[in-house]
FIKELUM-801244 format. One record per residue (C-alpha): residue number from 0; x negated, y, z negated. Coordinates in steps of 0.001 Angstrom, whole numbers, plus 500000, padded with zeros to 6 digits. Example, Ala and Ser with C-alpha at 12.3 -4.5 7.8 and 13.67 -1.06 7.14 Angstrom:
@nr->0&east->487700&north->495500&up->492200
@nr->1&east->486330&north->498940&up->492860
This chain:
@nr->0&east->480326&north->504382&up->503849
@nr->1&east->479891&north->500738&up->505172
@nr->2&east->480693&north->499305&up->501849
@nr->3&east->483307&north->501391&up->501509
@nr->4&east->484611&north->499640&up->504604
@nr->5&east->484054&north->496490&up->503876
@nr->6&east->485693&north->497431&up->500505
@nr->7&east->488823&north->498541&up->502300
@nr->8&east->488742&north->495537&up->504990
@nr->9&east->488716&north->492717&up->501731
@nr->10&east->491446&north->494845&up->499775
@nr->11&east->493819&north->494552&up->503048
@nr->12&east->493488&north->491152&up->503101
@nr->13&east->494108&north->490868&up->499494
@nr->14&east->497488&north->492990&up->499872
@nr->15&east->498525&north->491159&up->502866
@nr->16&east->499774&north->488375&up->500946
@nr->17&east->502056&north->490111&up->499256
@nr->18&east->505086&north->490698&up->501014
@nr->19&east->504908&north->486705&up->501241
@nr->20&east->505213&north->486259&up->497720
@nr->21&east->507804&north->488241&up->497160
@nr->22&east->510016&north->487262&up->499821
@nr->23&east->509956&north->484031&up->498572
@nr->24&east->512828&north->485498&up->496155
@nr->25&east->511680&north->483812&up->492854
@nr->26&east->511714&north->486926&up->490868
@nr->27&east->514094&north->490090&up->490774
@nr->28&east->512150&north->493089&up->492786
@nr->29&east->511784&north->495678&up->490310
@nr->30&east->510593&north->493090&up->487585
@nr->31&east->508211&north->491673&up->490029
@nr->32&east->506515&north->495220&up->490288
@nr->33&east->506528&north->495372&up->486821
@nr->34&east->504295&north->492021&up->486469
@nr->35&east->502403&north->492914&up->488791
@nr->36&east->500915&north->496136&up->487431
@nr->37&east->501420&north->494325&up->483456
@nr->38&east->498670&north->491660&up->484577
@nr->39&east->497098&north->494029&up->486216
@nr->40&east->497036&north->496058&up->482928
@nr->41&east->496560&north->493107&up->481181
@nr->42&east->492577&north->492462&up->482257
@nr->43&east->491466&north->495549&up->483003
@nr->44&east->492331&north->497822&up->479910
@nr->45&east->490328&north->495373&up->477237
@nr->46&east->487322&north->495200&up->479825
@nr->47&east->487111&north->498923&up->480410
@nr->48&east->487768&north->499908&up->476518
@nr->49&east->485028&north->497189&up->474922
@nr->50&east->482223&north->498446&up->477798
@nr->51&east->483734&north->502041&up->476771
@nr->52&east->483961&north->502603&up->480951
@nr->53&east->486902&north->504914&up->480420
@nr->54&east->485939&north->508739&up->480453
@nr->55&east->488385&north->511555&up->480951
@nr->56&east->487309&north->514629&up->481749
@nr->57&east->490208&north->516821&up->481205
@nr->58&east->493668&north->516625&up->480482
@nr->59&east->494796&north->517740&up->484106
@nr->60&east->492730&north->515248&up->485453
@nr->61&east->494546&north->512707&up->482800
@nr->62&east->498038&north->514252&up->484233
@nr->63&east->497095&north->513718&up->487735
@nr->64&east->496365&north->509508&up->487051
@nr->65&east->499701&north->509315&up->485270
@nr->66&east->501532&north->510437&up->487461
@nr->67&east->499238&north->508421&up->490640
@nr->68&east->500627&north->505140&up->488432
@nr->69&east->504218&north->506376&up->487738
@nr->70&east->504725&north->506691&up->491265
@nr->71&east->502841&north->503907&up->492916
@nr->72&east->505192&north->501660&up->490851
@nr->73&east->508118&north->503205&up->492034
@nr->74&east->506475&north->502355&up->495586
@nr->75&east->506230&north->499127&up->494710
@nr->76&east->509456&north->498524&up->493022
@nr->77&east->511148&north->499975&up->495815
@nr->78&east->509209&north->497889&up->498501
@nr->79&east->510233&north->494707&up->496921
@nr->80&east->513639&north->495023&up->497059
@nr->81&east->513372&north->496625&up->500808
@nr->82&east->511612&north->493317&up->501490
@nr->83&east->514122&north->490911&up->499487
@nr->84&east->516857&north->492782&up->501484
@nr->85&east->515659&north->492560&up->504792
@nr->86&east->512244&north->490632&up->506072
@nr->87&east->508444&north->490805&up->505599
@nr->88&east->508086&north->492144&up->508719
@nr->89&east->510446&north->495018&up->509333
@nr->90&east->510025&north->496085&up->505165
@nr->91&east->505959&north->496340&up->506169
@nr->92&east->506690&north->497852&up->509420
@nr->93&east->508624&north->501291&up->507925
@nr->94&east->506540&north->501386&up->504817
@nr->95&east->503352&north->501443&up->507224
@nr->96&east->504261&north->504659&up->508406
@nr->97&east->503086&north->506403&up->505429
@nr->98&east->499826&north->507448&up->507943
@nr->99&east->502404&north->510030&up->509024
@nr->100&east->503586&north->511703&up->505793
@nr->101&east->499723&north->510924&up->504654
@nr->102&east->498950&north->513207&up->507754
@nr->103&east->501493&north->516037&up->506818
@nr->104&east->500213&north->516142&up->503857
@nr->105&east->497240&north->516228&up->504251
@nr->106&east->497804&north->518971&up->506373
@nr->107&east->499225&north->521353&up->503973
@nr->108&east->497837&north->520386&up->501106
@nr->109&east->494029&north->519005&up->501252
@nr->110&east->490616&north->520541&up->502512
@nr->111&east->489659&north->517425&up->504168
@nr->112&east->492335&north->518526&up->507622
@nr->113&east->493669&north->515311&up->509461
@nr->114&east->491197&north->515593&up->512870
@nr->115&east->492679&north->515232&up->516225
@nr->116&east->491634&north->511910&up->516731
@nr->117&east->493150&north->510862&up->513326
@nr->118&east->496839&north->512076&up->515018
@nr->119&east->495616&north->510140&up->518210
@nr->120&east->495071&north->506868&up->516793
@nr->121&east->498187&north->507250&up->514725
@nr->122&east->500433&north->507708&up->517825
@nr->123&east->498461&north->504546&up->519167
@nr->124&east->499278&north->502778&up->515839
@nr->125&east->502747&north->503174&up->515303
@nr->126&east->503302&north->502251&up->519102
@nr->127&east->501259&north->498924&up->518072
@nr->128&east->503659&north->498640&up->515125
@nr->129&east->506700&north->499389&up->517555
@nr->130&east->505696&north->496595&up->519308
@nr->131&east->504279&north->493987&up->516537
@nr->132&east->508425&north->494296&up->515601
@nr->133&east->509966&north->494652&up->519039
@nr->134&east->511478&north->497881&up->520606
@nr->135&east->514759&north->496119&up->520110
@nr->136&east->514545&north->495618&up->516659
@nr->137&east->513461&north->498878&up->516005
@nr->138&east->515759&north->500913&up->517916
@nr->139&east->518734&north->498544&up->516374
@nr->140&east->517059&north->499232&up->512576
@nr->141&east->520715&north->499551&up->510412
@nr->142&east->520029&north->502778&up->507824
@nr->143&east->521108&north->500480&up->504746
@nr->144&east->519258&north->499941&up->501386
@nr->145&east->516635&north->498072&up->502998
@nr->146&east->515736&north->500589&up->505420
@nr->147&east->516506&north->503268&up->503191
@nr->148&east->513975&north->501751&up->500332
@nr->149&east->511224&north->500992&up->502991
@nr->150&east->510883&north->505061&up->504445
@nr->151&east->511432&north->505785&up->500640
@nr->152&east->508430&north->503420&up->499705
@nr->153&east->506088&north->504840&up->502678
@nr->154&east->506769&north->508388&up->501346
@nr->155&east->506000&north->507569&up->498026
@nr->156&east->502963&north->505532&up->498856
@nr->157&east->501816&north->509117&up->500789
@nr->158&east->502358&north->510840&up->497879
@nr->159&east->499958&north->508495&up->495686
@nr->160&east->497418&north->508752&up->498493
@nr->161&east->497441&north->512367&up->498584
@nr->162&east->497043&north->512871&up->494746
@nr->163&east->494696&north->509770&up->494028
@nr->164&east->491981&north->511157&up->496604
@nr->165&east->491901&north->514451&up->494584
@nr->166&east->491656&north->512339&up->491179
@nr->167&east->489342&north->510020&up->492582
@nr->168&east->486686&north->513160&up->493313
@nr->169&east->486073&north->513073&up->489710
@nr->170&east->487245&north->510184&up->488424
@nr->171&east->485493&north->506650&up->488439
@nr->172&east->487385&north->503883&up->489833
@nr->173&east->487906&north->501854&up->486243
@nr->174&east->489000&north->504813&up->484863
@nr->175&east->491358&north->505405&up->486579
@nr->176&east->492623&north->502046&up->487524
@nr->177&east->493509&north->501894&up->484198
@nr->178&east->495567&north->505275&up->483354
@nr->179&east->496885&north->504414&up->486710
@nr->180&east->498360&north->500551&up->486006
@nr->181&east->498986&north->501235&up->482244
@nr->182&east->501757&north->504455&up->483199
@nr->183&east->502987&north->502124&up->485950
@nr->184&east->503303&north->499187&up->483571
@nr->185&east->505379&north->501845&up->481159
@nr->186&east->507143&north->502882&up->483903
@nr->187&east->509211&north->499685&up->485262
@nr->188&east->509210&north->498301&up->482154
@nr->189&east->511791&north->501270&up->481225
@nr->190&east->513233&north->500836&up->484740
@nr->191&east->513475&north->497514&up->484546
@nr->192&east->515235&north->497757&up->480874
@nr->193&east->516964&north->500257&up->481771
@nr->194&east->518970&north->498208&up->484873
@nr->195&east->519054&north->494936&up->482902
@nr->196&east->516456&north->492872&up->484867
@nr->197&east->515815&north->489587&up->483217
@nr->198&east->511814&north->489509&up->481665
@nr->199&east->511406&north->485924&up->481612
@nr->200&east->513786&north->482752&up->482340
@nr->201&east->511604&north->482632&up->485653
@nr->202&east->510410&north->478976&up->487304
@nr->203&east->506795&north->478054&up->486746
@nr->204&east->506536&north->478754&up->490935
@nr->205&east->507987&north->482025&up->489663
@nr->206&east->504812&north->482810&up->487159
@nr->207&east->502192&north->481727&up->489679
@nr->208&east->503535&north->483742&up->492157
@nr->209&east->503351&north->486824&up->489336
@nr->210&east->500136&north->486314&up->488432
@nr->211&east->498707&north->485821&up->491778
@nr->212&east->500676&north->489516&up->491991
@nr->213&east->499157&north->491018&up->489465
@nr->214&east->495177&north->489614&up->489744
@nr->215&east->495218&north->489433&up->493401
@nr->216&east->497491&north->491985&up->495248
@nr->217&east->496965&north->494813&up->492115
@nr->218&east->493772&north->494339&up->490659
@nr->219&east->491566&north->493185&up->493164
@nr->220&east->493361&north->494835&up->495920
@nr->221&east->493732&north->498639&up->494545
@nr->222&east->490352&north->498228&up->492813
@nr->223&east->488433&north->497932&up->496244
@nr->224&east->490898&north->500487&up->498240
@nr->225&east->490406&north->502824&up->495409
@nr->226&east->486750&north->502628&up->495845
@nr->227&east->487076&north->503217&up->499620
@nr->228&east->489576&north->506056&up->498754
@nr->229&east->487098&north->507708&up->496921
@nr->230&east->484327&north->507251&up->499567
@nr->231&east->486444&north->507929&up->502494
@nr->232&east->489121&north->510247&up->504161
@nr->233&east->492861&north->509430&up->502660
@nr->234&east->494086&north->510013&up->506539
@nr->235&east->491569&north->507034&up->507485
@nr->236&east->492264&north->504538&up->504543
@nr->237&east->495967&north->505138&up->505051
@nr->238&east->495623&north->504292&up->508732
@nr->239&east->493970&north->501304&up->508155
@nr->240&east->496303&north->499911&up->505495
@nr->241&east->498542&north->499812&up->509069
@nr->242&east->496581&north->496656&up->509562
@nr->243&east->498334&north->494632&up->506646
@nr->244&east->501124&north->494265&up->509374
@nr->245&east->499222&north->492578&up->511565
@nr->246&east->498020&north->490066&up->508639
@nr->247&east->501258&north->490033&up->507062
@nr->248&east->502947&north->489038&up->510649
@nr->249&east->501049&north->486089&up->510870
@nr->250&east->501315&north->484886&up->507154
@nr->251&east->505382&north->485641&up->507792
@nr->252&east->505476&north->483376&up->511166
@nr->253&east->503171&north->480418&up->509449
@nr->254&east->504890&north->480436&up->505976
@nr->255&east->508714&north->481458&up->506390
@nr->256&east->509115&north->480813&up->509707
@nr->257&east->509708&north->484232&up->510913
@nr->258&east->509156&north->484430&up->514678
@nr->259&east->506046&north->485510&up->516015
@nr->260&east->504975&north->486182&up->520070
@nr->261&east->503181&north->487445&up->522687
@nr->262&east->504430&north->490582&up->522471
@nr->263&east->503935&north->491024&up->518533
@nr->264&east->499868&north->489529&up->519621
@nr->265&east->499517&north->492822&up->521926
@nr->266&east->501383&north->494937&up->519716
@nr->267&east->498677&north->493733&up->516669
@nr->268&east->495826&north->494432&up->518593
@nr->269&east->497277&north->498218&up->519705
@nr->270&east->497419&north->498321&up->516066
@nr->271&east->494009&north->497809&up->515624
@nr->272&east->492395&north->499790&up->518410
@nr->273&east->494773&north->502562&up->516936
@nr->274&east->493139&north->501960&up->513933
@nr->275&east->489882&north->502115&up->515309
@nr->276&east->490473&north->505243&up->517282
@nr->277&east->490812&north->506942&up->513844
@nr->278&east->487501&north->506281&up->512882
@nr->279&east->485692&north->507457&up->516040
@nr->280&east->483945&north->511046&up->514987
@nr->281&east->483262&north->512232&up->518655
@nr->282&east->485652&north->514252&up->520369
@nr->283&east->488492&north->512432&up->522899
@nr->284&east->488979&north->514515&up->525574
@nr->285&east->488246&north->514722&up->529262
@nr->286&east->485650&north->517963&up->530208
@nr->287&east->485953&north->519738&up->532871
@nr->288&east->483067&north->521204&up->535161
């Protein structure tokens, strides 16, 4: 469990970088996903085939991966262009509240049954968020593609969650890293055919910021929350993804000059002890003599 933890704390760091790069606007969103999980692909495949790490074990487990990658790059895809639409911030903020649909589904559909602390520390959490963006800003959130693609992204990212935890039981982490980016890869590259996004022409920035994408924010990143995914509850590792917003806050005020204050400091640190609250196993409660 600890290095699961400290597997999960590195990969959040990893992904917080993200929105950064890709508000920076040098690439088209959907193509940008596309690179990124291509890269990804790219290293990964040739290392797991030549050490022969890649073992399925049945065909519905083989299913199950595919369709983990088809839709995490459709969570992707769609998160980039909430975030080129709108900012960092409030793109991170609504895709954050996966936790919730993570929850409900959880609920319905898994053994492992969201405790009552989980729900606790997620109410804490999203009031953190709340106030990482400002009440105002989220009360006066406009339903337009931006916001639209940002719920859509947090639902989809549940969805991935929910299915990759079952996979992940029986499947090890290379393995299925590499069904997972390969059928992503497959996927926006038809997409991204398919709605005439340009695959090169882009500025050497442009490729840097790709590659850093693909090696940093995929590979690296998903390979370590994929390991704490299959070590720990789905609930708990989607809960603590919450705290990319706090990272990607900062990185948003220092690089692209997005405002940053007191309030958003508090509202981080809610976050966090939200966060926290999630992981505590003992009961919450008040007992009565």
């Amino acid at each position: 469990m600890k290095k699961a933890r400290i597997a999960l704390v590195i990969g959040i760091f990893c992904i917080s970088i993200f929105p950064i790069l890709v508000k920076l606007n040098l690439t088209p969103g959907v193509i940008s996903a596309f690179y990124r999980m291509a890269i990804g692909s790219a290293i990964i495949l040739p290392y797991a085939l030549i050490t022969k790490k890649i073992k399925i074990k049945s065909k519905r487990l083989l299913v199950l991966a595919i369709i983990c990658g088809v839709v995490f790059g459709l969570d992707v895809a769609v998160w980039n262009v909430a975030i080129q639409e709108s900012t960092a911030t409030q793109a991170t903020l609504l895709t954050n509240l996966s936790p919730v649909w993570v929850g409900i589904g959880a609920l319905f559909f898994l053994k492992d049954k969201p405790t009552k602390n989980f729900w606790i520390g997620t109410v804490i959490a999203i009031g953190g968020m709340v106030l990482l963006v400002g009440l105002k800003t989220f009360v006066n959130l406009d339903f337009n593609l931006a916001f639209c693609f940002a719920i859509l992204s947090g639902m989809l990212y549940a969805v991935y969650m929910l299915v990759s935890k079952d996979v992940l039981t029986e499947l090890d982490v290379v393995t299925f890293m590499s069904i997972t980016l390969l059928s992503s890869t497959l996927s926006l590259g038809i997409i991204s055919w398919a709605i005439g996004e340009p695959f090169s022409g882009f500025s050497n920035a442009g490729w840097y910021v790709l590659v850093i994408q693909g090696v940093v924010c995929q590979l690296l990143a998903w390979l370590l929350i994929s390991f704490a995914t299959k070590h720990m509850r789905a609930t708990r590792v989607s809960v603590s993804l919450l705290g990319q917003a706090v990272l990607a806050s900062i990185l948003a005020w220092y690089f692209l000059d997005e405002a940053i204050s007191l309030q958003m400091v508090i509202g981080g640190f809610v976050l966090l002890f939200g966060i926290r609250v999630t992981f505590y196993t003992k009961k919450i409660g008040i007992t009565l003599k």
